[in-house]
C-alpha positions as CSV (number, residue, x, y, z in Angstrom):
1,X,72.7,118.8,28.6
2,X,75.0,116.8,30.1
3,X,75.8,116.4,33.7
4,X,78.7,118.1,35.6
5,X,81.6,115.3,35.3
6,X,82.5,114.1,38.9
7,X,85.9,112.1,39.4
8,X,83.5,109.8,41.0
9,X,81.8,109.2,38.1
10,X,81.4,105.3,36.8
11,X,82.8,104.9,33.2
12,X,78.8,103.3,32.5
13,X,77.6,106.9,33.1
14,X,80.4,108.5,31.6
15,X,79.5,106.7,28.7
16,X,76.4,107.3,28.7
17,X,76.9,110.7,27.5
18,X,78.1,112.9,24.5
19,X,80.9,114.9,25.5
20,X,82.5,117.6,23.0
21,X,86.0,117.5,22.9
22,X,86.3,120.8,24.2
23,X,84.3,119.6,27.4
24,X,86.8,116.4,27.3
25,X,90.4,118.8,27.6
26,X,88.7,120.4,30.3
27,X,88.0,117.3,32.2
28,X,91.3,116.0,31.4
29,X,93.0,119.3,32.6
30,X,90.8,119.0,36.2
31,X,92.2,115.2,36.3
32,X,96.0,116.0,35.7
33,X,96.0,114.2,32.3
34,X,97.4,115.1,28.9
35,X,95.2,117.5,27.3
36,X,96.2,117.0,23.5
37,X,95.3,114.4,21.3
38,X,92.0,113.2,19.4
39,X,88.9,113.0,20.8
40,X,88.7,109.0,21.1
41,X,92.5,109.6,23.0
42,X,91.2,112.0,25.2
43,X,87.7,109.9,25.9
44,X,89.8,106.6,26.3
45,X,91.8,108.7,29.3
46,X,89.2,109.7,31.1
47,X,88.0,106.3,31.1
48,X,91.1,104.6,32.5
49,X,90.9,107.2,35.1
50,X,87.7,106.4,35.8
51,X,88.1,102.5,35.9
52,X,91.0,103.1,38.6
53,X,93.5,101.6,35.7
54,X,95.8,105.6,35.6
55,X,99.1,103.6,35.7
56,X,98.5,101.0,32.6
57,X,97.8,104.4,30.8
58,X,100.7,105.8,28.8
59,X,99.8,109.9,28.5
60,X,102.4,109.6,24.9
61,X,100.7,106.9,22.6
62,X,102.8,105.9,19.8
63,X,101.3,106.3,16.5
64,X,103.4,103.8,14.9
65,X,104.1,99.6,15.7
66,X,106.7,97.4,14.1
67,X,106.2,94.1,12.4
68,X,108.8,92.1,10.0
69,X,108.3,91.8,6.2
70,X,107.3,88.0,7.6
71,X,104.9,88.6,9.8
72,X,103.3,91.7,7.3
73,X,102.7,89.3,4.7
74,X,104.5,91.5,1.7
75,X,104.7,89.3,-1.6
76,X,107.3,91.6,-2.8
77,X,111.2,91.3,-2.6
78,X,113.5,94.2,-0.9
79,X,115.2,96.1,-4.2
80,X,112.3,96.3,-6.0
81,X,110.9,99.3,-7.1
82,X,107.2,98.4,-5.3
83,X,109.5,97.8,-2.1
84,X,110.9,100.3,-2.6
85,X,107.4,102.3,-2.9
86,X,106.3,101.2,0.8
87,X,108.8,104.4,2.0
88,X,106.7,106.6,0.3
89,X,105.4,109.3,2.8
90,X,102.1,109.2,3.7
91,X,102.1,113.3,4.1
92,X,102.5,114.4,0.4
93,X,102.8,110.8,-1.0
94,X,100.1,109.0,-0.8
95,X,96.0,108.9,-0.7
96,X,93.1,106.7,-0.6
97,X,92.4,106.3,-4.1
98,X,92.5,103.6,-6.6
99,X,95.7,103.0,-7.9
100,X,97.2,103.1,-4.0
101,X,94.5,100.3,-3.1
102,X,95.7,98.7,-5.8
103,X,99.1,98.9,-4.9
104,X,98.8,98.0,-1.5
105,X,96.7,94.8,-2.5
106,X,99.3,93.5,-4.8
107,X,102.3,94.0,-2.2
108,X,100.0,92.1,0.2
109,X,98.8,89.3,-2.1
110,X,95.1,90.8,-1.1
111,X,93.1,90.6,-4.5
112,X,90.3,92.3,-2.3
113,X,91.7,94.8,-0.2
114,X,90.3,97.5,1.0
115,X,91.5,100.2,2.9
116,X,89.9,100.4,6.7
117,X,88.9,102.9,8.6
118,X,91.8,102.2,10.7
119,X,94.6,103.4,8.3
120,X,92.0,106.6,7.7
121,X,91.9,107.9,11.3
122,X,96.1,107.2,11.3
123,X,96.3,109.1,8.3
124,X,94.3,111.9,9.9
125,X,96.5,111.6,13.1
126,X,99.6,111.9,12.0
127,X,98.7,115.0,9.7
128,X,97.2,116.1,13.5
129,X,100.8,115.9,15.1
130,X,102.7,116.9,11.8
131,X,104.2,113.8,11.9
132,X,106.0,113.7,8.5
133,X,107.6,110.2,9.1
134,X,104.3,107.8,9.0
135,X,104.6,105.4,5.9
136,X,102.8,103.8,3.0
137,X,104.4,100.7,5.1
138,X,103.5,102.0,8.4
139,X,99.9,102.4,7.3
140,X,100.0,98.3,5.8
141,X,101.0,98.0,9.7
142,X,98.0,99.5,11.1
143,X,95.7,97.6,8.4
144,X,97.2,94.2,9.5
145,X,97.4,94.9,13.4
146,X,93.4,96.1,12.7
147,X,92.1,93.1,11.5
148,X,94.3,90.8,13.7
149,X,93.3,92.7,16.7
150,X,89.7,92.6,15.7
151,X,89.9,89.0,14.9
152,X,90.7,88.4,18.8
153,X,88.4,90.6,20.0
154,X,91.4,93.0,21.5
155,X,90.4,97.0,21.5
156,X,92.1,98.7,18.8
157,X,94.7,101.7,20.1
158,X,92.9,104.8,20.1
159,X,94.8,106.7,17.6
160,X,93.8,103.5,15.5
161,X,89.9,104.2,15.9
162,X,87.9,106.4,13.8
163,X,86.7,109.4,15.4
164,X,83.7,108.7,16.8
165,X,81.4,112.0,15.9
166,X,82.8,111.7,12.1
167,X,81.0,108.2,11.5
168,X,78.5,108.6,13.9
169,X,77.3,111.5,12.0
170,X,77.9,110.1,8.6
171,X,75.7,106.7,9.8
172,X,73.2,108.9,11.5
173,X,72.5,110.8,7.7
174,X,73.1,107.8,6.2
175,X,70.4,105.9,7.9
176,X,68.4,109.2,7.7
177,X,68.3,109.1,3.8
178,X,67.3,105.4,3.5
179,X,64.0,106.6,5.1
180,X,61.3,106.6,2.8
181,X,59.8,109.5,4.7
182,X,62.8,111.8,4.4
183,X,61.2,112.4,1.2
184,X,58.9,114.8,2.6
185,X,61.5,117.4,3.3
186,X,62.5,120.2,0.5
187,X,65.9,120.3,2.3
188,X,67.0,116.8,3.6
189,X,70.8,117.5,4.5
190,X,69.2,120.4,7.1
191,X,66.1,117.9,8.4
192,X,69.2,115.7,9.5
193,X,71.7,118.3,11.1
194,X,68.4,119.3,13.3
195,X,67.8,115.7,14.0
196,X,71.4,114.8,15.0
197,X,71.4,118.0,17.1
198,X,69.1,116.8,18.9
199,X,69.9,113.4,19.7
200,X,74.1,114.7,20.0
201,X,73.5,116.9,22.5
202,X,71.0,114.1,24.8
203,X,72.3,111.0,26.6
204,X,71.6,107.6,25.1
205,X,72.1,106.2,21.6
206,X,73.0,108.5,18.5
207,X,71.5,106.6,16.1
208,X,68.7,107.8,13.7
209,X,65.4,106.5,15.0
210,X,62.3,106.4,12.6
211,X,60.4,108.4,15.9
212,X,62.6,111.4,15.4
213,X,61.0,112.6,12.8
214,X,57.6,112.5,15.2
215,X,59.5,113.8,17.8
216,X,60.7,116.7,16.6
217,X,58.0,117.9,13.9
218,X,57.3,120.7,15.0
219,X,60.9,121.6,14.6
220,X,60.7,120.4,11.3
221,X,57.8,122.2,9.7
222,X,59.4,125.0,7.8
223,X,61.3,122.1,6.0
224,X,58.4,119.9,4.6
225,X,57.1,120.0,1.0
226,X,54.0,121.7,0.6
């Protein structure tokens, strides 16, 4: 259970907990902020009101930043039909599979791209806010400012991070699985949605612990292979 939130709350202790995003629109109603928006955008609010920093914080993040042809790196020449390609709409146009990674490699000289986590939580953003506009260039953008910002060590804007129960949830199972004793279980995908319940809804880390399984056994039983 998590406390009641307190405007005099320290972000540390804030942090410290696992707020649902319902909880978080409430909190941000109570404060005066925007209400709308991702859970990381609403959690990344609530901090800078916290922290005393209200005024840097713009309540209308822009899902989209601009950067030349130059500075993005493309290898391919305006008129071509590849160049031509990066206006392709993301909403009805585009998705993460092979022959887009592909594409979006050779228009970047990257033999080894990938696409990041980044340009996935855009994606689901924009499709979010119905924005119809975002771009196959717009998301070679957000890969670019990613990895630059990482490399500096800046934060990332929120509507650039992953949402944080998505992964956390998908590391959390699959850290589960790579247990040899998750075995034991006749149903493994249930063992772990009880095991991430429990650790979700308690303060400190949401990471799968080998202990859990101790832990909570008894909560468990009905699920072991007799």
């Amino acid at each position: 259970m998590n406390p009641e939130f307190l405007p005099t709350m320290s972000v540390t202790e804030f942090k410290r907990h696992y707020w649902y995003v319902t909880e978080l629109r409430e909190i941000c109603r109570k404060l005066g902020l925007t209400c709308t928006g991702t859970k990381a955008e609403l959690t990344s609010r609530v901090e800078h009101f916290l922290s005393g920093d209200v005024d840097s914080f713009s309540s209308e993040e822009e899902l989209k930043i601009s950067m030349t042809d130059t500075t993005l790196g493309l290898v391919v020449s305006p008129g071509t039909d590849s160049y031509a390609k990066l206006s392709t709409k993301v909403i009805g146009g585009f998705s993460f599979n092979a022959n887009w990674r592909a594409f979006c490699g050779i228009v970047l000289g990257e033999s080894n791209f990938k696409f990041t986590k980044e340009m996935a939580a855009a994606v689901r953003e924009a499709k979010k806010r119905h924005d119809n506009s975002l771009t196959v260039r717009d998301l070679l953008v957000i890969y670019k400012t990613g990895k630059q910002r990482k490399a500096a060590g800046e934060s990332l804007p929120s509507y650039m991070q992953p949402e944080e129960q998505t992964y956390q949830w998908n590391n959390f199972v699959r850290a589960f699985n790579a247990d040899p004793r998750s075995m034991i279980f006749s149903n493994k995908m249930k063992v772990a949605s009880i095991l991430w319940s429990k650790v979700r809804d308690n303060p400190g880390s949401k990471e799968y612990r080998t202990d859990l399984i101790e832990i909570y056994a008894e909560d468990l039983m009905e699920y072991f292979n007799h």
